[in-house]
N, C-alpha and C positions, 0 to 999 in steps of 0.2 A: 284348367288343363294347359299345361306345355307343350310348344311342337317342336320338336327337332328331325332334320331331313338329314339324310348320309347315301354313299353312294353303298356300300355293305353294312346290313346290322347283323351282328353276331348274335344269338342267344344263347347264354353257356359261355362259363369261363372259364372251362377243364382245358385238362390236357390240349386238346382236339378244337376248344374255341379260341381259345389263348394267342394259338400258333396260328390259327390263320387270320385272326385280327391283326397282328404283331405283322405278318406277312403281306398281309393288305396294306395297312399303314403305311409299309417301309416301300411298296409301289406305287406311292403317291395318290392310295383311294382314300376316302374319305371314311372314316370307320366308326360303329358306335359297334362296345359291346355291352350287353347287358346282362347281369347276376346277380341273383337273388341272397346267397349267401356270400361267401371269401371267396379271393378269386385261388385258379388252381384247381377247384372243382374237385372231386369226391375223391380221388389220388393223393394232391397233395395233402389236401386237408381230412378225411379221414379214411382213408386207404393205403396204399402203398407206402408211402413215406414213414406215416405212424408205423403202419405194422411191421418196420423192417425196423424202427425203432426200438420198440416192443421188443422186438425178436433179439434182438443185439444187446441191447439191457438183460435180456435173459437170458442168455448166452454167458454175458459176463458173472452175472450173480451164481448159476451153474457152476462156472469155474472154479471160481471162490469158494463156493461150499463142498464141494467135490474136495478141494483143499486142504477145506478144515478138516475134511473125515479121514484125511489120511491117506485116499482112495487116487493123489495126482499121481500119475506116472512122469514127471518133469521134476518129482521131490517136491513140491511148493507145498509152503504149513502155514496154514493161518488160521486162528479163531474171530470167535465172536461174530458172525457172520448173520446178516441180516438184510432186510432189504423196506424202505419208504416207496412205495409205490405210488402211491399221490407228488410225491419229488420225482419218480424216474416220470410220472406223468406230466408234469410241468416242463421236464426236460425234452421230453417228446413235444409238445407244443411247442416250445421255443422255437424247437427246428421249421415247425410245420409256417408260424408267424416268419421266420425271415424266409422260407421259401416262396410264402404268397406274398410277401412283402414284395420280393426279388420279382416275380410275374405284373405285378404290379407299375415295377419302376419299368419294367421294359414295354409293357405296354402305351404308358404314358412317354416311352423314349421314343417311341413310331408312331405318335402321334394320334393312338388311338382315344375315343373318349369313353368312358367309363360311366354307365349308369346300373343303380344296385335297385335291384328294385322284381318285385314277379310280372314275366312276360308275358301277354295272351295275343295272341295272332288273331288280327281285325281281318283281313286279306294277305293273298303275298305280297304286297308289298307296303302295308302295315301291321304295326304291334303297338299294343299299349301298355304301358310298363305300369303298375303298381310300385309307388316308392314313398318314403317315409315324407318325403312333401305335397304329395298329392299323386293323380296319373299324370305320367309324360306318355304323349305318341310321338313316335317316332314313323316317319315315310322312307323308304330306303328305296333305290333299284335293284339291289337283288341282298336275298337272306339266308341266314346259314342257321340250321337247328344242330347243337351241340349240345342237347339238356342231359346227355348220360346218361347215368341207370341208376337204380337204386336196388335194396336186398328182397327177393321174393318169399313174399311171407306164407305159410303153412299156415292152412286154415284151424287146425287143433292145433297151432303151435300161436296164438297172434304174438307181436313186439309188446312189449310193456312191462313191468316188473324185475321179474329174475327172468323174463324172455328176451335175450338179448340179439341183436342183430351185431353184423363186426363193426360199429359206429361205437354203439355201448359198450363193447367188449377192449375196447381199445382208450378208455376212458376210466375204466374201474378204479377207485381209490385203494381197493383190499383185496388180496390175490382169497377169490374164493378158497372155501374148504372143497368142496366137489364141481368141476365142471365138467358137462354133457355136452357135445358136441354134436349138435344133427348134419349132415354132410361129410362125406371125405372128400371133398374137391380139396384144391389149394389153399382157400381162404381158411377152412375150418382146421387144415392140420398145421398152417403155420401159425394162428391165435394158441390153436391149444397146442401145439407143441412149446408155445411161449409159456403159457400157464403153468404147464408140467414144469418146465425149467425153475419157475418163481415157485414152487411146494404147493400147488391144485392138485390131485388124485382126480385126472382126465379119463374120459370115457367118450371115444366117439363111434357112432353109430351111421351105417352107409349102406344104404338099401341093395348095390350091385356090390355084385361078390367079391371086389378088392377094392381098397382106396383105390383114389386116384385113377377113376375109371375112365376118364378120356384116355390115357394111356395104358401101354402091355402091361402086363403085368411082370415082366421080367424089370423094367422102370419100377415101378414101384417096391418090389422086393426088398431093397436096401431099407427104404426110410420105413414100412412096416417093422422092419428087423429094430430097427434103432426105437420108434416107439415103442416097441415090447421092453428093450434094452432100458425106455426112461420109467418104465411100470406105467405106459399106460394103456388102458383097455381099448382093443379095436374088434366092433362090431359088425360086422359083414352082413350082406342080405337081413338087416334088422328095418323095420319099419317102426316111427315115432308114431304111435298114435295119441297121446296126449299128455301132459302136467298136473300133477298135483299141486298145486303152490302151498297150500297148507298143510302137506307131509314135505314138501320139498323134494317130488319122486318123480321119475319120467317114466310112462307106459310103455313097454317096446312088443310088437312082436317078431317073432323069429320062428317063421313058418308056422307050424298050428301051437307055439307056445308063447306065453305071454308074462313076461316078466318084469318088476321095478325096479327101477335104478337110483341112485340117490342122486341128487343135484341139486346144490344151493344157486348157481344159474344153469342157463341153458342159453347155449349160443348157436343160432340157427343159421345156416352155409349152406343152401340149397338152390343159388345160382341167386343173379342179377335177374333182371328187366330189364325194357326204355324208361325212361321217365320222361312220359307223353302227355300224362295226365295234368288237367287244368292249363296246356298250353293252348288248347280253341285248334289245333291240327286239321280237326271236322272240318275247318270254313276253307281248307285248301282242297281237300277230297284227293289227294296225294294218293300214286298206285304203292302199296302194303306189299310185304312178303311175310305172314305173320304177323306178329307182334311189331317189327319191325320196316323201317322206311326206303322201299326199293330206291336206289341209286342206279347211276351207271358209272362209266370209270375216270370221270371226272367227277365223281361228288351230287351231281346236276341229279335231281326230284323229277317225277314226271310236268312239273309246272316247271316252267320256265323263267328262269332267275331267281329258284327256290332251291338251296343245296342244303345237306345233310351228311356230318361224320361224327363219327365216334360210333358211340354203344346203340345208338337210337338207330345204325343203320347196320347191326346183326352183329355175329360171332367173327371172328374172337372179340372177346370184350378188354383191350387193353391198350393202354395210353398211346404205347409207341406208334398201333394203327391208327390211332386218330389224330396223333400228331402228322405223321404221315399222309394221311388224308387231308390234314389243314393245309399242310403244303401246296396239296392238288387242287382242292377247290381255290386257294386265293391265284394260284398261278392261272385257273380257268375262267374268275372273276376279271382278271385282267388284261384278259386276252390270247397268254400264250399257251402254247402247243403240249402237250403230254397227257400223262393218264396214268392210273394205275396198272403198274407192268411187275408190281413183286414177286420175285419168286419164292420165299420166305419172310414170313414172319415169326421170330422167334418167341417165345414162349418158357418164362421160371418160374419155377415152383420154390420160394425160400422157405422150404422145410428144411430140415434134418435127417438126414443130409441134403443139399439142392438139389434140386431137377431141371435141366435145359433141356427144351427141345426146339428142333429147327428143320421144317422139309419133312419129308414123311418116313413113318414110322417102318416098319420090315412089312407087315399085313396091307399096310397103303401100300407102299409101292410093288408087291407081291398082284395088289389089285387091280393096276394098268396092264399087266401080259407082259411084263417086262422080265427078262432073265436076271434074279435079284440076289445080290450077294449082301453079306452082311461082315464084317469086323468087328469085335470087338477087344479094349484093352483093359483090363485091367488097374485096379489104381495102386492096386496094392504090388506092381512093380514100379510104382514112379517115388522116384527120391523124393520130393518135395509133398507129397502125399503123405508119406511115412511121417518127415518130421511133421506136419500138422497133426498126427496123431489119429489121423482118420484115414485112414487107406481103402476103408469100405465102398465103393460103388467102382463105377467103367465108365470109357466112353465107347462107342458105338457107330461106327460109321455105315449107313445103308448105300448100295451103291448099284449101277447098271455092268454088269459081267463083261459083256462085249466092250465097251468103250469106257469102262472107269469112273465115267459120269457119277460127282457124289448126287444121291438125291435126298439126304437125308444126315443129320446126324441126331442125337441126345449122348447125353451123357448125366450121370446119379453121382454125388461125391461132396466131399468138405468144398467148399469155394469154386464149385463147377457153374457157376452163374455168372463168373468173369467170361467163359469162352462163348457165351452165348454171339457176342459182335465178331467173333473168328467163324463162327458156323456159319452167322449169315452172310458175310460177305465171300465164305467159299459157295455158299449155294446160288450169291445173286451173279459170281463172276462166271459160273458153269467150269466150275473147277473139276479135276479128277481125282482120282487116290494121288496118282504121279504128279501132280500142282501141288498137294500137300505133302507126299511124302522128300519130296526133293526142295522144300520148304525148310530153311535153317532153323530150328524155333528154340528160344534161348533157356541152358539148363542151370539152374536144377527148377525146372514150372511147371504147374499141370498142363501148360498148353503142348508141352511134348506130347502127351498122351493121344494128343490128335495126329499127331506124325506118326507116329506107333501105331496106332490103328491104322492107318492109310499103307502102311510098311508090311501089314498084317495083312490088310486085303490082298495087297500085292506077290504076298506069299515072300515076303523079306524080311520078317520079322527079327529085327535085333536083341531085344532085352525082353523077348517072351516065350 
């Protein structure tokens, strides 16, 4: 057995562990992290990065074949139209290898050390790593849990076969004949909206009465619309009750009827987890909120010199919080002052069309007693919308009547996932309509449409 001693051990090399090793490092702590697979953690390596991958390869191959049918509105003719998906999937790893590559050289640029290997926590302030040369323990003065989440599996649905979770789904060598989509959250409708694009015959099923149920339903309207637009089937208040792997058919019911569906896979999208399991967490007895690892607004565990971010310490489950968080915790590891004080956290959905949301929604902030106005703009008056060929969605500004105050925006649309960093820095500056509408924003962009809506609240509407 090995010993090594450090002043922070990281465990988790995601998003969330990455940046506060990196951060520690670069204030002169002494840092070990440790990870069991690639670093980068479930994001870069098989999440977000892949699946925008995925999505953009199928984007293009769409294009193309749309093309060849004759059916482009821009004239473009081409034949012979095909697609290697085992090559677009090499191409997608490529990416995925020089970005954990890239996490890699920065973490070694700050001085951090690097152990690969499965953690189990002895006390807080030991772990013992499982690693391909044997156990290393590691002693630290204070510890940070970054292990992430993993895909919440459905007891009549378990992982294995043609039961895929977004891991397997983002991996496939052969664009299924049929795939079945359990979930409308974001994960299930941007895999299978990718499928659909690559010639799958998609079918997803979503137990509450519209996709995309964290959100109105007035949000989601658009990209429902555009699904039906690519033929594929969307299942409402449908519940999965089980697989036939040897017809290839999925049980659904829909209220007192019960029907089958074809499905050569089934990709299941019914939320994350912590991935707490086999970490020894028991030996700390850490105060819980659920599933999940109560904090406070530094990062800090009920035990002391025991921190926790990312996915492992609750909702939203998404990188930029826990990068965010990594920041908190190494700047609290090393003495100075601050905390969590955000006032948004933005949030996309890269479906088709995207979805950004920032601040709350018209029924949030309806729910504080506040006198609540809404704006919205249209995209199908914005130049730049047009020529993308997608004019279908809005943006939406929520706002306080009396004082202007924005509290909220989203917006649905072709490339509305750029404005997400413009929402949230009007929401964290405590900006008003009159901040953004007396805002120059340069044309011909969809980010006009955010001055348009502010112009709109205002009751000055120019081009509406």
């Amino acid at each position: 057995m090995t010993d090594l001693s450090c002043n922070v051990l990281v465990i988790g090399a995601g998003p969330g562990g990455y940046v506060a090793a990196i951060r520690t490092g670069q204030l002169g702590l002494e840092t070990i992290i440790v990870e069991q697979a690639a670093h980068g953690g479930t994001c870069l390596n098989i999440g977000c990065i892949p699946s925008k991958a995925l999505i953009h390869a199928a984007q293009e191959f769409f294009a193309v074949r749309e093309a060849s049918g004759g059916h482009s509105k821009l004239g473009i003719r081409t034949s012979d139209v095909g697609i290697d998906l085992a090559k677009t999937v090499a191409w997608k790893d490529g990416i995925v290898r020089q970005l954990t590559g890239g996490v890699s050289g920065l973490l070694k640029k700050a001085g951090v050390r690097s152990v690969q290997g499965r953690a189990r926590i002895v006390d807080g302030k030991t772990v013992a790593v499982e690693t391909a040369d044997g156990v290393v323990r590691i002693s630290c003065r204070n510890l940070v849990i970054a292990t992430g989440s993993r895909p919440v599996e459905v007891p009549s649905l378990p992982f294995g076969g043609n039961i895929l979770s977004s891991t397997e789904a983002l991996s496939l060598a052969v664009v299924p004949e049929t795939l079945a989509v359990v979930g409308g959250g974001y994960i299930g409708l941007e895999i299978g909206t990718a499928y659909a694009k690559l010639g799958a015959k998609v079918s997803i099923f979503e137990a509450k009465p519209h996709i995309l149920p964290q959100y109105d339903e007035e949000l989601s309207r658009p990209v429902a619309a555009r699904l039906k637009a690519l033929g594929v089937a969307v299942h409402v208040n449908a519940l999965v009750e089980g697989y036939y792997s040897d017809q290839s058919m999925l049980r659904v019911r829909t209220g007192s009827e019960v029907t089958e569906s074809a499905a050569e896979k089934v990709l299941v999208t019914v939320g994350r987890q912590p991935a707490l399991e086999g970490l020894g967490l028991y030996q700390l007895g850490l105060d819980m909120e659920g599933r999940f690892i109560r904090i406070d607004t530094r990062g800090q565990t009920s035990m002391r010199g025991v921190y926790a971010i990312g996915d492992v310490t609750g909702e939203p489950m998404l990188a930029h919080r826990a990068m965010a968080q990594g920041e908190i915790v190494a700047d609290a590891i090393a003495g100075h002052g601050g905390g969590w004080d955000k006032r948004a956290i933005p949030a996309v959905c890269f479906t088709d069309p995207e979805l950004v949301v920032a601040g709350l929604l018209p029924d949030q902030a309806r729910d504080t007693g506040r006198d609540v106005g809404v704006a919205t703009y249209p995209l199908r008056a914005n130049g730049r919308a047009l020529t993308l060929e997608r004019p279908d969605g809005f943006v939406r500004i929520v706002f306080d009547k009396p004082s202007g105050l924005v509290l909220g925006l989203q917006a649905v649309g072709a490339g509305c996932s750029e404005l997400a960093g413009e929402f949230a820095l009007a929401l964290e500056m405590c900006a008003t309509l009159t901040d953004i509408a007396a805002t120059i924003h340069a044309h011909p962009t969809l980010a006009e449409t955010v001055q348009e809506a502010a112009l709109m609240g205002l009751g000055k509407a120019l081009h509406a």
